[in-house]
N, C-alpha and C positions, 0 to 999 in steps of 0.2 A: 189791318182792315177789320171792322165789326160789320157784318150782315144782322138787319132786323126782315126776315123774313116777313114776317106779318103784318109790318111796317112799310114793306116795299121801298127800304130805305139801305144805302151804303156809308159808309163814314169811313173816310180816307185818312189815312195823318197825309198834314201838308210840310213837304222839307225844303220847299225854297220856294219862293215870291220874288219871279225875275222883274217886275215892274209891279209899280202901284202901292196900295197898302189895303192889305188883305180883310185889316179889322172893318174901312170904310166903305169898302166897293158894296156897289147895289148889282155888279155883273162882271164875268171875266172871262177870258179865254185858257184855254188849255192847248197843246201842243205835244207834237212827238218828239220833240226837241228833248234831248234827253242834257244836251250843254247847254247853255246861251252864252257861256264868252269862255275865251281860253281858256283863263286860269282854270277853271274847274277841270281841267283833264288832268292837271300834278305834272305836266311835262313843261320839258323848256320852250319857250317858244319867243320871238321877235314879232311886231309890227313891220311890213313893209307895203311899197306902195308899187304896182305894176301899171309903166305907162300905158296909155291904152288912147284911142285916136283924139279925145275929147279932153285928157286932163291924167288924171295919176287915180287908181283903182286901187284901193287897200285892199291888203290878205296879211295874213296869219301863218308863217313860215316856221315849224316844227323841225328842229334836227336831232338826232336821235345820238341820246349821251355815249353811246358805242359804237363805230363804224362796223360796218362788217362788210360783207361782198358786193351787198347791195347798194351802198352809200351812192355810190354814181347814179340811184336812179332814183327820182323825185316821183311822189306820188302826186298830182293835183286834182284838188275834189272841188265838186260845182254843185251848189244846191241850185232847189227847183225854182219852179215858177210862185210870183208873188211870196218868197221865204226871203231868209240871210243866210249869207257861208256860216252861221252859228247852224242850221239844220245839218251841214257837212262833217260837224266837229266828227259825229260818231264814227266816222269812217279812219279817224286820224291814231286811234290805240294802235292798233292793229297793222296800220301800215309802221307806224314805231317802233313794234315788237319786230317786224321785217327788215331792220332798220333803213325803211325807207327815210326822205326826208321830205315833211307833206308841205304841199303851197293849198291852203283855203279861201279861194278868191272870189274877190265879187264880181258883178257884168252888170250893164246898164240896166238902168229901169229896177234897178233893185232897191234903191233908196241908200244906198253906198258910195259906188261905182257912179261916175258921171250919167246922167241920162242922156238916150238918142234924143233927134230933132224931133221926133214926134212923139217921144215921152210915150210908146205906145212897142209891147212885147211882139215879139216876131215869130214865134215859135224857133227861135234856135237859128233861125235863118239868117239873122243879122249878129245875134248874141257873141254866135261862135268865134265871132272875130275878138272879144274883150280874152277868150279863151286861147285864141292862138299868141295873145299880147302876154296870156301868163306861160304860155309853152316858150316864148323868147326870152321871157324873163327867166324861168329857169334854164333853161340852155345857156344865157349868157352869165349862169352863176353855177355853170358847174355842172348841169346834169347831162348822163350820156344817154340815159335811156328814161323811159316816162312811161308810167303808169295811169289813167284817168278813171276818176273815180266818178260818175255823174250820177245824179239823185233827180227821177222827174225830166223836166226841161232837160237838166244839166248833162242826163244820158242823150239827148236829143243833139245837143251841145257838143258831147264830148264822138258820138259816131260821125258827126259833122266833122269836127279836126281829124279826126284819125281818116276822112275820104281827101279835107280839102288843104290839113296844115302843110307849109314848108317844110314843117320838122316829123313829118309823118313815118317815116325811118324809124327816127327815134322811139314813138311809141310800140311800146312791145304788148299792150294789153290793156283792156277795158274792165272795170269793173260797172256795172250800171244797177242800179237800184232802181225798182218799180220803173224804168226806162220810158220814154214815149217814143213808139218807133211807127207809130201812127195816127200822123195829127187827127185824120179824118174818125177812125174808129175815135179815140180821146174826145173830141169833141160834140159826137155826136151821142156818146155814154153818156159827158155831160150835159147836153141838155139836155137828153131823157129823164136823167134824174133830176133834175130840176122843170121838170116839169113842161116843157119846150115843148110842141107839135114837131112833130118829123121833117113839115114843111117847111116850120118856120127854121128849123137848124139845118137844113140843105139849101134854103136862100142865104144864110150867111157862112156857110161853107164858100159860096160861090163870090159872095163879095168880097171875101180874104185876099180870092186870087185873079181879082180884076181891079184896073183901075179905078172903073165907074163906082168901086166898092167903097176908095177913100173917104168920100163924104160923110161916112157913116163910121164907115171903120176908123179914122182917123190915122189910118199907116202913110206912112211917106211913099212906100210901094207894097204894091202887091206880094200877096205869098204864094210859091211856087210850091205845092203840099207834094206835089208829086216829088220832087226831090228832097223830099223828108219824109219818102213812105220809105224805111228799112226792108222791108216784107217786102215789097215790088223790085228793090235793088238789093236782095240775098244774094245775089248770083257777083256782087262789087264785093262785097265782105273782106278786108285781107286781118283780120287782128283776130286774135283771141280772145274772147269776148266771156265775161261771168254776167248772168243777168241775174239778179235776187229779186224776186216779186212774190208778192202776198195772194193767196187764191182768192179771197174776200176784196181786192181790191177793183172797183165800182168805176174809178174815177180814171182808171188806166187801166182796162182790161188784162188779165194775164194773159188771156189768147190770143193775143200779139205776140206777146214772148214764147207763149208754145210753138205758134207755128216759123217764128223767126227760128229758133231753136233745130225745128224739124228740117226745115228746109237746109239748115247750114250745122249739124252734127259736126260737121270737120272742123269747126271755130267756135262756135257757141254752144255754153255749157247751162243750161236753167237749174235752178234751186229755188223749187216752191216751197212758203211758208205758210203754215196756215194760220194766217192773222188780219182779221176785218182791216176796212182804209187803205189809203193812200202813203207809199213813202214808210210803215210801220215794220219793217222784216226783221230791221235791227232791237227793234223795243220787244217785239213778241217773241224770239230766240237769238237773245243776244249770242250765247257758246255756238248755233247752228253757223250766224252769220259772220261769223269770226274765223273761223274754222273752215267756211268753203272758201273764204277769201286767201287767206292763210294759206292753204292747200294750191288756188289756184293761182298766186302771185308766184309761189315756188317754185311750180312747173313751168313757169315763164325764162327760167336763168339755168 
């Protein structure tokens, strides 16, 4: 990296152009994606496809070249909202070295995974079900116990299986990154920073979770937020839960996580980072975020 102070200018070297052509572009995007496809992790890994209610949902099936104690229990990681299981990959070293074995899957409305009828995200409410299609999938290939890794939505996702799957037994613990454990705080951060009246993001909080809301909202049904507030249902909690969240993070509050944390000390464990954005714990200490996970998959067995 060269800094021109005086310049008010940075210059980056560039090491990989996952789309487009870098010399052409008049604009681009950047990401905290730190893989975009398997190969780039150096481990072994299969294509497989998880039925799921609409068609067959592809994932990324990881098994670790050494079995050891833990080989019976599958890690599966869920990225966020409007991402790809490519934002999940980083969660997948780490469970390797555990020798877990990871499932990276997609769910509707992701641009992967078959879409719902109304082609329209649920917060987790509908989601969860493409997520309990990959807890049967591993279960019926072997796994005795489960690990859930959720990223964003995907922790929203994955505290949803571990209240509502069949295979809820089985799961021994949660890993959750920057988590949404409450749609309402999440929602109305974001539209403060975007600029939103207060008014106008508490008339569409309320259109979420009514009928009359569909016409606008275009959901097939209403969302029930109250059974996706964590924080009001601390007192349901049965798993072991690691939440990773960044203190700079805007777009998902940490004080959700603090106070999910406080109230339920006897299963939820927080590890704050201190790194601007959404979703970023792993890019700004990667050794920190390896290492609480590491530590807390341990104490699970």
């Amino acid at each position: 990296m060269d800094e021109d102070a005086r310049a008010g200018t940075v210059t980056r070297l560039v090491e990989r152009v996952d789309s487009g052509n870098l010399y052409g572009a008049r604009a681009g995007i950047w990401s905290g994606y730190a893989y975009s496809a398997p190969e780039q992790l150096g481990l072994p890994f299969e294509h497989v496809v998880v039925p799921v209610t609409d068609g067959m949902a592809p994932a990324w099936k990881f098994v670790p070249e050494t079995a050891g104690p833990a080989s019976s229990t599958w890690a599966i990681h869920v990225h966020g909202m409007g991402g790809k299981r490519a934002g999940a990959l980083r969660g997948v070293p780490v469970a390797n070295q555990l020798g877990l074995t990871s499932l990276v899957v997609s769910y509707r409305n992701d641009g992967d995974a078959p879409p719902s009828n109304d082609a329209r995200y649920s917060l987790g409410q509908n989601e969860w079900l493409d997520l309990e299609a990959a807890i049967q999938f591993a279960v019926d290939n072997g796994a005795e116990r489960l690990v859930l890794f959720g990223w964003s939505l995907g922790g929203s996702m994955a505290m949803r299986a571990a209240d509502l799957s069949i295979h809820s037994d089985r799961i021994v613990g949660l890993v959750l990154v920057a988590p949404v454990l409450d749609w309402r705080v999440t929602l109305t951060a974001n539209g403060s920073s975007s600029g939103l009246p207060g008014p106008v993001t508490r008339l569409g909080l309320r259109m979420l979770g009514t009928g009359a809301g569909r016409w606008v909202t275009g959901l097939a049904q209403p969302i029930d937020l109250s059974t996706l507030d964590w924080v009001a249902r601390a007192g349901e909690l049965k798993k072991p839960t690691l939440i990773l969240h960044g203190a700079g993070d805007k777009s998902t509050p940490v004080a959700v996580s603090e106070r999910l944390a406080e109230l339920r000390p006897d299963l939820v464990q927080l590890e704050r980072f201190d790194v601007p954005g959404h979703s970023l714990e792993w890019n700004g200490d990667t050794e920190k975020w390896e290492a609480s996970v590491m530590s807390f998959v341990k104490s699970l067995f």
